[in-house]
C-alpha positions as CSV (number, residue, x, y, z in Angstrom):
1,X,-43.5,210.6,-61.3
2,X,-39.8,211.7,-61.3
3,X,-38.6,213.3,-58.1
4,X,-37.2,217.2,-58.8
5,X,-35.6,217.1,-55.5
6,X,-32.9,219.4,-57.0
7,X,-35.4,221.9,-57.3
8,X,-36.8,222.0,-53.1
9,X,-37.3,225.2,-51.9
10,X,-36.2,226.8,-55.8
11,X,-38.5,229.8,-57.6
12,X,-39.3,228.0,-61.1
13,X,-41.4,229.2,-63.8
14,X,-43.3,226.5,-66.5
15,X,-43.8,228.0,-69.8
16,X,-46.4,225.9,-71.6
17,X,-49.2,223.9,-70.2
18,X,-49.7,221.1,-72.9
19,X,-48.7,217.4,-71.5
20,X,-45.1,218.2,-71.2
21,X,-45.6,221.4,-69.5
22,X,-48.2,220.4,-67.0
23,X,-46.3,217.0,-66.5
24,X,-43.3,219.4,-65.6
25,X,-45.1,221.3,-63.4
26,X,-47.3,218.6,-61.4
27,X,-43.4,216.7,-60.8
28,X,-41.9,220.3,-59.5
29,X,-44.7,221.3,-57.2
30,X,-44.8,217.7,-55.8
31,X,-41.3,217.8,-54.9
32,X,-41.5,221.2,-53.0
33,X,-40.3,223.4,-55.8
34,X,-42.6,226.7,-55.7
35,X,-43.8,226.9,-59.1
36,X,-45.5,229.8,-61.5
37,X,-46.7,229.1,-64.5
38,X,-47.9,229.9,-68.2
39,X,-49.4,230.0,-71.3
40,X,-50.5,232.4,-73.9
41,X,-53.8,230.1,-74.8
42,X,-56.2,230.8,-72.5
43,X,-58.0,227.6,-73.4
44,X,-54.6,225.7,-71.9
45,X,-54.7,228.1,-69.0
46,X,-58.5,227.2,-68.4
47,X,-57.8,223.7,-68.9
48,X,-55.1,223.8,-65.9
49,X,-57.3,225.6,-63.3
50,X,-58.1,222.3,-61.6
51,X,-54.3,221.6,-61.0
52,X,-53.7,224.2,-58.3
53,X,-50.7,225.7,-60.1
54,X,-50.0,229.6,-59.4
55,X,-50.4,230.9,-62.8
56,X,-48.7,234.5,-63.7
57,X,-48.2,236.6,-66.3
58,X,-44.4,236.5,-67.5
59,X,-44.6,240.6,-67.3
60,X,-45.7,240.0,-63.5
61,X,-43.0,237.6,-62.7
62,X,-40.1,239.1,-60.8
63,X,-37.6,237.5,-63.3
64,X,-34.6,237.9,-60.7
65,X,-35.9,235.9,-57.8
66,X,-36.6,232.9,-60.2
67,X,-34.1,230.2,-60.2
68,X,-35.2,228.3,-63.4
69,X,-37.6,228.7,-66.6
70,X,-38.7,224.8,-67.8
71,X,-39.8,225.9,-71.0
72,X,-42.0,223.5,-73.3
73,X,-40.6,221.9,-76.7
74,X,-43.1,224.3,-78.9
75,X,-42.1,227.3,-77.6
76,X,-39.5,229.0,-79.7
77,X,-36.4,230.4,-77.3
78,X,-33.7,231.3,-80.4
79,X,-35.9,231.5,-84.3
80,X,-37.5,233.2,-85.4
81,X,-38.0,235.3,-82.0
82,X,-37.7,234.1,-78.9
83,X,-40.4,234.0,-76.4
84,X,-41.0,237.5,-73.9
85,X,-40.5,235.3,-71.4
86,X,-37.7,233.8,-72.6
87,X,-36.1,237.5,-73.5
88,X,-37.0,238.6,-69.6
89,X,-35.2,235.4,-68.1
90,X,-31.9,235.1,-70.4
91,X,-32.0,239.2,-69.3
92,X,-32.1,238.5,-65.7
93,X,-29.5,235.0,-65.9
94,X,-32.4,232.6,-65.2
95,X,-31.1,229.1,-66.9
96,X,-33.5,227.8,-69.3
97,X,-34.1,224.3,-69.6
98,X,-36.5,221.8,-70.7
99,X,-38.0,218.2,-69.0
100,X,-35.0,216.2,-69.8
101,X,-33.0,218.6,-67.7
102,X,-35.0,217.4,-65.0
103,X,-35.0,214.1,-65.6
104,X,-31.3,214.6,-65.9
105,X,-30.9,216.1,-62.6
106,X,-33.2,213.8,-60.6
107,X,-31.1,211.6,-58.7
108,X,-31.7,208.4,-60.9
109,X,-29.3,205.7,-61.0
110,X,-30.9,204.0,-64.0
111,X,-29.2,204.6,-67.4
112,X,-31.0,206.6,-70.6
113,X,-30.9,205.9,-73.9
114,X,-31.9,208.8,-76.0
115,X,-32.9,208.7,-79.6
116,X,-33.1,211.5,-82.4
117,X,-33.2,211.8,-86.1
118,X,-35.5,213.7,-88.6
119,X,-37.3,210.6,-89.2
120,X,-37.7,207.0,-87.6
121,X,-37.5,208.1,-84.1
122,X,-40.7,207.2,-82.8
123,X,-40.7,203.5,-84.7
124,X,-37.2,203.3,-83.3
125,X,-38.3,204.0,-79.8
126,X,-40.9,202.1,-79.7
127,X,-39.4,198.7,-81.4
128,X,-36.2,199.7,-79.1
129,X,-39.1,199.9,-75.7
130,X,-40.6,196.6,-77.1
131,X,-37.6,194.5,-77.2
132,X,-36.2,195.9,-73.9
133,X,-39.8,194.9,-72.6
134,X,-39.5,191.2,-73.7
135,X,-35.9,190.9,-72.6
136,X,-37.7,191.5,-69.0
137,X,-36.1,194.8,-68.5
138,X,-37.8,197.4,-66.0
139,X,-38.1,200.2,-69.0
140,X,-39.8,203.8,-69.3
141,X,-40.6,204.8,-72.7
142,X,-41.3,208.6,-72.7
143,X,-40.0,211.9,-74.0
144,X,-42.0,212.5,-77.4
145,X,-43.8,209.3,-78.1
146,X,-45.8,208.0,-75.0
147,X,-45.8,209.9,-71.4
148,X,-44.7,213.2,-70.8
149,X,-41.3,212.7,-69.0
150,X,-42.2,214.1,-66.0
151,X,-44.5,211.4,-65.7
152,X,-41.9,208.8,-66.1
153,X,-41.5,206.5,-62.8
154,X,-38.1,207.3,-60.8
155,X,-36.0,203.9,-61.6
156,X,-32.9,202.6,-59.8
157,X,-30.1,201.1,-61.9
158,X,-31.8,197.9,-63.2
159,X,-34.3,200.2,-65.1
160,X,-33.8,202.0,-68.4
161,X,-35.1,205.0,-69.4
162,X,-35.9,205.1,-73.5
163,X,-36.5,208.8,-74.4
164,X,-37.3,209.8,-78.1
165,X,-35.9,213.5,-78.3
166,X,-36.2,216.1,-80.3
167,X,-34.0,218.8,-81.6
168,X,-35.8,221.3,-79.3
169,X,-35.4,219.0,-76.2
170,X,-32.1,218.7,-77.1
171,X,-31.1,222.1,-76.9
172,X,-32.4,222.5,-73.0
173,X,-30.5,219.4,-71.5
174,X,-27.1,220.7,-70.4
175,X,-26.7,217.9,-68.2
176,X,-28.0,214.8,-69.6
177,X,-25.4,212.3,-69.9
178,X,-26.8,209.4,-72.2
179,X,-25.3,206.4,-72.0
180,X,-26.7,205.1,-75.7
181,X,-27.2,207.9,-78.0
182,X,-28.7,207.4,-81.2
183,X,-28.3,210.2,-84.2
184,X,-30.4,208.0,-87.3
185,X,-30.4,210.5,-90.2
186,X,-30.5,214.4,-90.5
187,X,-32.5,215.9,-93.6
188,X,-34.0,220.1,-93.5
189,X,-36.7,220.1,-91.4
190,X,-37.5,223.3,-88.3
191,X,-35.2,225.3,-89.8
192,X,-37.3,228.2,-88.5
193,X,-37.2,227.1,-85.4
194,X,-32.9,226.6,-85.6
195,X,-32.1,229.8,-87.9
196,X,-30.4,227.3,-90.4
197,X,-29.6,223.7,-91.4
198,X,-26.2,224.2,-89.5
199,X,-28.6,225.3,-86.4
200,X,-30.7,221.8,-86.9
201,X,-27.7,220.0,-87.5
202,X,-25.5,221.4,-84.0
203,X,-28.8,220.5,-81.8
204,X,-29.0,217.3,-83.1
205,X,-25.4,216.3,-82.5
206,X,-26.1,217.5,-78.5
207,X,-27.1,214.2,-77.9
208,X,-23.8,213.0,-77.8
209,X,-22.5,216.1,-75.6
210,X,-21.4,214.7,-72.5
211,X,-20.9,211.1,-73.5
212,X,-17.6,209.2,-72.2
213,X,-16.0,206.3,-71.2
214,X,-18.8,203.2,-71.0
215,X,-21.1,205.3,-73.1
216,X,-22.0,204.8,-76.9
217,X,-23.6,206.4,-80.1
218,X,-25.0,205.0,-82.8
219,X,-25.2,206.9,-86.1
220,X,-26.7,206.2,-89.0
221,X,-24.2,206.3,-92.5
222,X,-26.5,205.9,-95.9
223,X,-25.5,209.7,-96.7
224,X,-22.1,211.4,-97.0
225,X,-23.2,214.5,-94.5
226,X,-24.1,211.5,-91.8
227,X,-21.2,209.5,-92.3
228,X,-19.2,212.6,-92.0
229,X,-21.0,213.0,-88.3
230,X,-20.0,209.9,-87.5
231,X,-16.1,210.1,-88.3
232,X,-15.9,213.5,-86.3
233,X,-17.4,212.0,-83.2
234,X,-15.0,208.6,-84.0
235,X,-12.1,211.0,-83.8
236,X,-13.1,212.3,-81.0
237,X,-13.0,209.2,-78.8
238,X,-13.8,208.0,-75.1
239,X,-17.0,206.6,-76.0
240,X,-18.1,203.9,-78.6
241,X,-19.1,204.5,-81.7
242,X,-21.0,202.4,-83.5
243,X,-22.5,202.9,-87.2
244,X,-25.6,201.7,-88.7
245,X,-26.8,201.6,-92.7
246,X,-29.6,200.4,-94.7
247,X,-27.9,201.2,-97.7
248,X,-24.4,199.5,-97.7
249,X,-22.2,197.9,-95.4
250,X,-21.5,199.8,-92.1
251,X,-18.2,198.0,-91.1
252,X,-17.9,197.5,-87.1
253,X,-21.9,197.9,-87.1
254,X,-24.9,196.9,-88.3
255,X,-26.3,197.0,-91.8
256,X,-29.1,195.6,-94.2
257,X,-27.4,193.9,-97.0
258,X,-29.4,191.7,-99.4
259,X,-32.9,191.9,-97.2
260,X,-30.5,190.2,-94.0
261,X,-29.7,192.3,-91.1
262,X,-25.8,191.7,-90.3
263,X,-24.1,192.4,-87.2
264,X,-20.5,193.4,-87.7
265,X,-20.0,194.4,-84.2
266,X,-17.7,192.2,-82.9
267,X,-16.0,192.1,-86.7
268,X,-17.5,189.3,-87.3
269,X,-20.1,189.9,-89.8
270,X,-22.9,187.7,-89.7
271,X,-26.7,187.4,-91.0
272,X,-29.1,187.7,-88.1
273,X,-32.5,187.4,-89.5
274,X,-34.2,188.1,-92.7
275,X,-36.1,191.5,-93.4
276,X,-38.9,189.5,-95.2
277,X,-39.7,188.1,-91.4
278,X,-40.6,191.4,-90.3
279,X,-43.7,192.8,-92.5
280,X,-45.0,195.3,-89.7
281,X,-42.2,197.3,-90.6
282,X,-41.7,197.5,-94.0
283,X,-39.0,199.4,-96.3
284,X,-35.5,200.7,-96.1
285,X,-36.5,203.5,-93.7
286,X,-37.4,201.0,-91.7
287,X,-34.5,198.3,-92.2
288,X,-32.6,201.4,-90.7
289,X,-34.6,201.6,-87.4
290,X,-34.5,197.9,-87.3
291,X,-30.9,198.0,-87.6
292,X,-30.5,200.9,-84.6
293,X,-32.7,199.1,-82.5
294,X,-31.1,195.8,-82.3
295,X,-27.9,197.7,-82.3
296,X,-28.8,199.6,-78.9
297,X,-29.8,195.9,-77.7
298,X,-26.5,194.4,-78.5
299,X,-24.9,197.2,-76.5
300,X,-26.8,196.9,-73.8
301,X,-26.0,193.1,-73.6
302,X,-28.8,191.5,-75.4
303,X,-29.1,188.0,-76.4
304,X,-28.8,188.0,-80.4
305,X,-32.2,185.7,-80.4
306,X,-34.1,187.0,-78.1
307,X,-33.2,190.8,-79.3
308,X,-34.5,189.2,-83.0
309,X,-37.5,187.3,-81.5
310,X,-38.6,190.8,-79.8
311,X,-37.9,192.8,-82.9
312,X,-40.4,190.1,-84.8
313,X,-43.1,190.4,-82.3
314,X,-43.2,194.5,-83.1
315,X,-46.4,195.4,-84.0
316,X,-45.7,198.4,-85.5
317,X,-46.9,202.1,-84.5
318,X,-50.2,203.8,-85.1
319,X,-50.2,205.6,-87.8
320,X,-47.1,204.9,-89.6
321,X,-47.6,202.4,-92.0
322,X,-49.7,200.4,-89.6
323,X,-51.6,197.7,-91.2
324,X,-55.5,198.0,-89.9
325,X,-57.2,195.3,-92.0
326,X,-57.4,192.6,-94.9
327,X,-60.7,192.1,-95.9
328,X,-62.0,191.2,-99.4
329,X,-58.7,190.7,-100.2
330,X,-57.3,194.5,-99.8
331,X,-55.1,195.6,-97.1
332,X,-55.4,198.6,-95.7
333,X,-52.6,200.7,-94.4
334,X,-52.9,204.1,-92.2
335,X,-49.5,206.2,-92.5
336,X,-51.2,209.5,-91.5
337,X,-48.2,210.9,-89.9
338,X,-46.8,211.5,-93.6
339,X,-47.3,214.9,-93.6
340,X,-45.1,215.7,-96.6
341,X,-43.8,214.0,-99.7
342,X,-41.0,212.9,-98.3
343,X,-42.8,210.7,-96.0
344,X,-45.5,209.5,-98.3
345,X,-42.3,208.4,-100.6
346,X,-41.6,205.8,-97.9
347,X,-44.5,204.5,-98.1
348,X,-45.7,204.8,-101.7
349,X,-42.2,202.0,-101.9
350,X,-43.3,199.6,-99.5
351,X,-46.6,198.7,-101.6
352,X,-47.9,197.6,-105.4
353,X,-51.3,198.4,-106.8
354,X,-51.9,201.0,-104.9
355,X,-55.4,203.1,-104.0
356,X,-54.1,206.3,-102.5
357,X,-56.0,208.5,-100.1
358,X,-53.6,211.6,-100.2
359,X,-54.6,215.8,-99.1
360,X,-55.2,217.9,-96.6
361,X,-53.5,220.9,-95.7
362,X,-50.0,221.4,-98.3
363,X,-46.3,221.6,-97.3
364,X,-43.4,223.2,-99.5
365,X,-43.4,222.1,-103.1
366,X,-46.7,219.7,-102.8
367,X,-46.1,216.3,-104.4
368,X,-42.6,217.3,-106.0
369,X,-40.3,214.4,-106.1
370,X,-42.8,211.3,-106.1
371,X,-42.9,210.9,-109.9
372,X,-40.9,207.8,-109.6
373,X,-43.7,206.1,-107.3
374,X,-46.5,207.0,-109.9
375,X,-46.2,203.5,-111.6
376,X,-47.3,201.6,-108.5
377,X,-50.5,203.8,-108.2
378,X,-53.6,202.1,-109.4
379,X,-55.8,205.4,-108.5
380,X,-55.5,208.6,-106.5
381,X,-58.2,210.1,-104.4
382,X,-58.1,213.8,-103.4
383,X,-59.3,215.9,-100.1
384,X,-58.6,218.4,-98.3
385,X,-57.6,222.0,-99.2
386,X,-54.7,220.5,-101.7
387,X,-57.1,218.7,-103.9
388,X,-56.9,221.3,-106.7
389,X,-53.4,221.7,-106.4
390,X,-53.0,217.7,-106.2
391,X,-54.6,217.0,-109.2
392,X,-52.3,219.7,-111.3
393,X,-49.7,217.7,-109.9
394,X,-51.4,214.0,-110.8
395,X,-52.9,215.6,-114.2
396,X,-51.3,213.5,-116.9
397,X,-49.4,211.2,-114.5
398,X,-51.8,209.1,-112.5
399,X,-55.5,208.6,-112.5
400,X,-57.6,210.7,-109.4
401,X,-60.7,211.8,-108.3
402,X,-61.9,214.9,-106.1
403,X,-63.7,212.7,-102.8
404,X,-63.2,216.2,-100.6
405,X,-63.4,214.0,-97.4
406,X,-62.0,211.0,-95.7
407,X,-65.1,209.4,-95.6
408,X,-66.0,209.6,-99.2
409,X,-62.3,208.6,-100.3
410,X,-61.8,205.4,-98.2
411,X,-65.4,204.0,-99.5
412,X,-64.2,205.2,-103.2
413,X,-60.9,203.5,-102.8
414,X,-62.3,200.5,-101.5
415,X,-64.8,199.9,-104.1
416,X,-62.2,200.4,-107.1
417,X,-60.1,198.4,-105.2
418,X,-62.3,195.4,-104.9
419,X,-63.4,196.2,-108.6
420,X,-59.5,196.0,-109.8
421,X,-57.9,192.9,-111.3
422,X,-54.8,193.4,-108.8
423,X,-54.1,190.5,-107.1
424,X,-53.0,192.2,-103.5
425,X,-54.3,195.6,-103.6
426,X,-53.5,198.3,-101.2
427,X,-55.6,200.8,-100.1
428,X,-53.2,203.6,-98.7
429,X,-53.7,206.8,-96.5
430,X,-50.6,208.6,-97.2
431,X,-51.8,212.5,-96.9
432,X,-48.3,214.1,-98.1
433,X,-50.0,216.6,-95.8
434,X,-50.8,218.2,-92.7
435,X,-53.9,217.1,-91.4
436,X,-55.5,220.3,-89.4
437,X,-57.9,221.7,-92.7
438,X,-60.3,218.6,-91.3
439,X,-58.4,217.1,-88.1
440,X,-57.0,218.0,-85.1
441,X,-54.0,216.4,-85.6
442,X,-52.6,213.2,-87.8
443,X,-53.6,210.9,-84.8
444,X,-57.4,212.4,-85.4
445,X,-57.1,211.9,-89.1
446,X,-55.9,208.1,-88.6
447,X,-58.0,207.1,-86.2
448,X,-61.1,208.1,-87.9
449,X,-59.4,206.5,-90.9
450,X,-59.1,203.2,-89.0
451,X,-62.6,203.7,-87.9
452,X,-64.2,203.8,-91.1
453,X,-62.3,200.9,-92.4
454,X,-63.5,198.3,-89.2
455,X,-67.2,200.2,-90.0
456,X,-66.8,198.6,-93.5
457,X,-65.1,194.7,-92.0
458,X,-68.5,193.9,-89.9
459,X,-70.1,192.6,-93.2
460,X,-66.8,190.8,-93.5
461,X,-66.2,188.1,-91.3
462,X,-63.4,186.3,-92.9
463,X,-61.5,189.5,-92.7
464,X,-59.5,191.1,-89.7
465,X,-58.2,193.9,-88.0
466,X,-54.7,194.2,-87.0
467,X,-53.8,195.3,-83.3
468,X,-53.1,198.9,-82.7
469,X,-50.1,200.3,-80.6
470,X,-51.4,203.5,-78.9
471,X,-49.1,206.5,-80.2
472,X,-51.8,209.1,-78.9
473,X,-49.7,210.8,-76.6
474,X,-47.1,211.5,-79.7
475,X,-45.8,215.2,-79.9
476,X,-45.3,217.3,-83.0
């Protein structure tokens, strides 16, 4: 557990008691802070009586004796209103700050790499944690994939500390300095929670804020608004800046250029390994965290072979494209964490002859923008509350069927699937939606997916089912 020594003897309040929030709390109290906390679900509240914290109503709370307000990343502190907490401690000058901060401020001599981006940070992290981990480096993963930070063991300067962060985090860290920082791609997504895209886009770009001499960012370049991200903080100089592409060459970094990842850092561009070696993480999405990852390594002093050799032995994460079984000769993938076209797109490219398990609860415009993938869909199979909207959508376009539930799409998919003439058919959970009409969350909804599909392998020995990397612990 990190030491808050900072915070001896200080009046803090906790806003929040999900893992981050109680994580925060259990760190502060432990290092002779004198803690309040809260949270408007009583059923949180409840569920962190055992933990001897002081709880107290933010109305209670005599705002100008507290020195700090941790607040959680869900809890909204600009759009579209700010907390009454937060209103009562910006009014009395309380600073407002989130985990990182504290991990920031504990006394830790080990260096952090932080990474950010609409999408691939959690594969990133986790394939950037993997290699560091077969390198033999002493390395905490946390931050929003894996343990809450304040959880994170207190490391001395042969350790690293790998934190996936997200926009919200990044707002409530006015003294993290990161010594890599890693911006992958910015598309419109929390923009209530921001006020706008320029909102999104400035707490983003605070993961460079306080970077100098020794430090580094890495920025991904496949679109003109990224690569002009990447030439403002170039111009700004006294720390490295490195870029990275999937799509084109990235000249002084590290690209994907004919399936071979090149590194271009020295100005030497040369292949480094083939794409096609790396089938846990398939597509250009992924080529691009590939590409970030083994770029943070090579900062950081990693051996090219043994930073490829690490990125090979990647399993992959839960839930995101992860491969659970062959059996019968179909493969079945789980990518329930695409919760909206966007992310199913990734996905629906990766794959031919496809058996799609899509639905749940809808986002935006639906399925708007995935008429290009339709070819590669052998058959589409609906639940959830979008099925009647879905198969407006489908009507003309792809073949589908109304299974209501998980259960009753994965057997229908497997049994057209084993009925097809495709020689590798794929049997894909891609939801395009958000998984609470039936689940408690994506992880629910792919884990009972993965559940039914080793139910169906026991009268299949010849087939198997793939490891899983835990991504349980995996914030919104």
């Amino acid at each position: 557990m990190i030491s808050c020594e900072g915070f001896a003897a200080k009046h803090v309040v906790v806003l929040g008691l999900g893992k981050s929030g109680l994580a925060a709390a259990r760190a502060l109290c432990r290092s002779g802070a004198r803690v309040l906390v809260w949270d408007d679900n009583e059923a949180s509240r409840l569920a962190a009586t055992g933990e001897a914290l002081a709880e107290r109503e933010p109305e209670r709370i005599n705002w100008a004796a507290m020195d700090a307000l941790v607040l959680s990343p869900g809890i909204p502190h600009t759009f579209p209103a700010p907390h009454p907490a937060v209103r009562m401690a910006k009014d009395a000058g309380v600073p407002i700050i989130g985990d990182v901060e504290l991990l920031a401020t504990a006394g830790s001599r080990a260096p952090m790499v932080a990474i950010t981006g609409t999408n691939g940070k959690s594969t990133t992290t986790g394939l950037f944690g993997h290699i560091m981990d077969e390198l033999g480096r002493d390395v905490e993963v946390g931050g929003n994939l894996g343990p809450p930070i304040g959880e994170m063991a207190m490391m001395e300067t042969d350790g690293l500390y790998v934190l996936e962060l997200s926009s919200y985090q990044l707002e409530l860290c006015p003294s993290a300095r990161f010594k890599v920082a890693v911006l992958l791609n910015i598309t419109p997504d929390h923009i209530d929670r921001h006020g706008d895209m320029r909102g999104y886009v400035h707490a983003k770009k605070n993961i460079f804020k306080g970077q100098g001499f020794g430090d580094a960012a890495i920025i991904g370049v496949d679109s003109a608004d990224m690569r002009a991200i990447y030439e403002a903080q170039k111009a700004l100089g006294g720390h490295k800046v490195l870029p990275i592409a999937s799509q084109g060459t990235a000249p002084g970094g590290v690209y994907v250029q004919d399936g071979q990842l090149i590194d271009d850092i020295d100005g030497h561009a040369r292949p480094i390994m083939a794409l096609r070696d790396v089938p846990n993480l398939p597509g250009s999405h992924n080529a691009q965290n590939i590409a970030a990852a083994y770029a943070v390594a090579r900062v950081l002093g990693g051996d090219v072979q043994a930073i490829v050799e690490g990125i090979k032995s990647f399993a992959g994460l839960a839930h995101r494209q992860e491969v659970v079984a062959h059996f019968t000769g179909v493969t079945y993938v789980n990518d329930s964490k695409a919760t909206n076209a966007e992310a199913a797109a990734k996905a629906l490219a990766c794959y031919d002859d496809i058996y799609w398990i899509l639905g749940g609860r809808p986002k935006g415009a639906g399925l708007d923008g995935l008429d290009d993938y339709y070819p590669r869909v052998r058959r589409a199979f609906l639940i959830g509350e979008a099925a009647d909207a879905f198969a407006g959508q489908l009507d003309g376009k792809v073949a589908f069927e109304h299974c209501g539930d998980l259960d009753t799409a994965v057997h229908a998919a497997r049994q057209a699937a084993e009925r097809s003439d495709c020689a590798a058919p794929t049997v894909l959970l891609s939801p395009a939606c958000a998984s609470f009409d039936q689940f408690k969350s994506f992880e629910h909804r792919g884990d009972a997916f993965r559940a039914l599909v080793e139910a169906m392998r026991v009268d299949h020995p010849g087939g198997h089912i793939h490891p899983q990397i835990n991504s349980n612990e995996v914030t919104p």
